[in-house]
N, C-alpha and C positions, 0 to 999 in steps of 0.2 A: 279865701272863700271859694273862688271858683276852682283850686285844686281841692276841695273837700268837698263840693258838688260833686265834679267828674269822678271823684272816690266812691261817695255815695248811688252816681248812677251806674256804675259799672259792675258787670255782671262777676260771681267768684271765681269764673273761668278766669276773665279781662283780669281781674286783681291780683290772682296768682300770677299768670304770666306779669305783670309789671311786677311784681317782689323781684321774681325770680330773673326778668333781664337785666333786675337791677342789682344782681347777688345776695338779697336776701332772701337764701334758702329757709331762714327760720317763718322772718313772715309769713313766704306762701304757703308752710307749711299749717301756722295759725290759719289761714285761711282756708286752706283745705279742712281743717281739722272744725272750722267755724261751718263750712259749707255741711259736711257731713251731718252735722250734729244737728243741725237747720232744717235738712228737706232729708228728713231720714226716710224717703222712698226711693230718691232718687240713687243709684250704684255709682255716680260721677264723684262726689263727694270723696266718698270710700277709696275710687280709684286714683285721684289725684292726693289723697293722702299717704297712701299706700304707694304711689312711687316717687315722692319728695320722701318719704320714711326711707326707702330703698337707697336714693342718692345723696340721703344725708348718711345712711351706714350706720343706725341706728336705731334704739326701743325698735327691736324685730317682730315684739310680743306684740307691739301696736300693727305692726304692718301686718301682721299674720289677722289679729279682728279686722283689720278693716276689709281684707281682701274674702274675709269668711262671709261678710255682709253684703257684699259688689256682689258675692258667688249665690249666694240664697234672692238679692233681687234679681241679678240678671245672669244665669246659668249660664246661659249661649255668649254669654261678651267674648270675643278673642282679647280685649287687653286684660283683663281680671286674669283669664289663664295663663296671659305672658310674663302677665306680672308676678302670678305664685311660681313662675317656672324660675324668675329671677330672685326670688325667695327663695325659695328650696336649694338654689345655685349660694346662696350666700352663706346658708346652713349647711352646705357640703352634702348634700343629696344629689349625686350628677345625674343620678337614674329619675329620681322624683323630678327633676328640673327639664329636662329630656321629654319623660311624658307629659307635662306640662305646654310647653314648647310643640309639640307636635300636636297635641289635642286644639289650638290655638288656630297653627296652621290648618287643621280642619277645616274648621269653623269660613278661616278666613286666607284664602293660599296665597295672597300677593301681601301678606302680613312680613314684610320687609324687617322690622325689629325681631319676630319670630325666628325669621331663619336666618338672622345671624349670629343669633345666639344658641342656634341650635347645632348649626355649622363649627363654633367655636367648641359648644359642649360635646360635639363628636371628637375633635382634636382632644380634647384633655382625657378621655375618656379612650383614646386609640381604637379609635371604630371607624374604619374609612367608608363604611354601608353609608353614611350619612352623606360624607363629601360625596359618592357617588351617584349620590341621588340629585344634589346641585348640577354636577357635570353633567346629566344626563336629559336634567331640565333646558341646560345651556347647549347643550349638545344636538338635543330637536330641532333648535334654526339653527344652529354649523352644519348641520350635517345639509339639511335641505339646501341652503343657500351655496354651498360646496356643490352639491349633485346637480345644480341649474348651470354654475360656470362651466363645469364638466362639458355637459350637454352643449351648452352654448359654444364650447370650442371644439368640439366634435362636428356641429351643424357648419363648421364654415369649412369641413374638407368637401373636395369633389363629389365622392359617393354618396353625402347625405345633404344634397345643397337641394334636390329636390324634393323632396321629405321637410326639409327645416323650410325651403319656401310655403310648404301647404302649412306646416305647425306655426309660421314666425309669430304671428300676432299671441297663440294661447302659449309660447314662450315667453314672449318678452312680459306677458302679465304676471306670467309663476316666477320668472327671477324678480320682477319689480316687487311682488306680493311678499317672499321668502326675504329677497334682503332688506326690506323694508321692517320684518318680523325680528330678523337678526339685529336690527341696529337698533329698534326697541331697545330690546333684551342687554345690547351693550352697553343702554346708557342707564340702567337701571340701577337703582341703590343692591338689589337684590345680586348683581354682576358684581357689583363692587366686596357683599358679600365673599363671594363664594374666591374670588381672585383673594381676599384678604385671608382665609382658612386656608386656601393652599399654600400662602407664603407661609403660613405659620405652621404647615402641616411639615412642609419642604422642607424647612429651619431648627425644628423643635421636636420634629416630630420623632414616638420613641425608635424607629430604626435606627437611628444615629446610635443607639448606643450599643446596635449589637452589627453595626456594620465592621465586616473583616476587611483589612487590606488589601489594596488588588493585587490582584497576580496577572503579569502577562505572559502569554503563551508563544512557544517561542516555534515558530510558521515553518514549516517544511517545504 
């Protein structure tokens, strides 16, 4: 009785997550599929149907309505778009899955599922414009956080000891600000990303298969 209360009182969010920490991907899906059909204004429904359909790998026809109905209530969702990007990804559209994924990021740019799959879909896709655009995200605090050390060990030769005495205080704030920025950034899902695309870039990636032999050059 009191686990069919607590059944009863909990929200179709709560329910689903409990199927699903308990492995049953079908139930949540019934529940997602229950919720949908129930508060047919709400886009949540839809969306939680629509990615238990996905990671069940299955009825695609269904995931495809349901994400059509998330997109007509709520056009600006970034998960609705990430979600048809990982549609169109399963359907073999790398370009549809691509802009998808990017439209997403728009919306929403620290959207950490977005660009890791957008990261993955430039590898299979041999487009390194993407990976370069990660590096270059990660690269704004390497590079800052770099040019302060610099600084800061140039300030302790002779020549610039009285110059770094007048600047020491608006130094020591820009290095603690900057590496404080960069160590964010390192511990972020989105870091983790972009390091996991270059292994896979490094490993797989199609140069392997048109790399020639080396040759060494013999020194005069």
């Amino acid at each position: 009785v009191a686990v069919l209360g607590l059944l009863l009182s909990a929200t179709p969010q709560e329910q689903i997550a409990a199927y699903e920490a308990a492995g049953n991907d079908a139930g949540a899906l019934a529940w997602a599929e229950w919720w949908a059909q129930n508060e047919p204004r709400s886009p949540y429904g839809h969306l939680e149907a629509a990615r238990l359909g996905l990671k069940q790998g299955t009825r695609l026809e269904t995931v495809d309505w349901h994400l059509r109905w998330a997109y007509a209530l709520a056009p600006d969702n970034p998960r609705g778009l990430h979600l048809w990007g990982v549609l169109e990804e399963e359907r073999g559209d790398i370009q549809g899955a691509r802009e998808a994924q990017r439209k997403a990021i728009a919306l929403r740019g620290d959207y950490v599922d977005a660009h890791r799959r957008l990261a993955a879909l430039a590898q299979r896709a041999s487009d390194w414009t993407e990976a370069e655009k990660e590096l270059r995200w990660l690269n704004s605090s390497l590079g800052k956080a770099r040019d302060h050390d610099v600084t800061m060990d140039y300030a302790q030769r002779k020549r610039y000891r009285s110059w770094a005495r007048a600047a020491a205080r608006s130094l020591a704030c820009a290095k603690e600000k900057n590496h404080r920025s960069l160590a964010k950034k390192l511990d972020s899902d989105r870091y983790e990303g972009v390091i996991l695309a270059l292994k896979r870039w490094i490993t797989t990636g199609p140069w392997l298969s048109n790399r020639l032999p080396l040759q060494s050059e013999r020194l005069e």
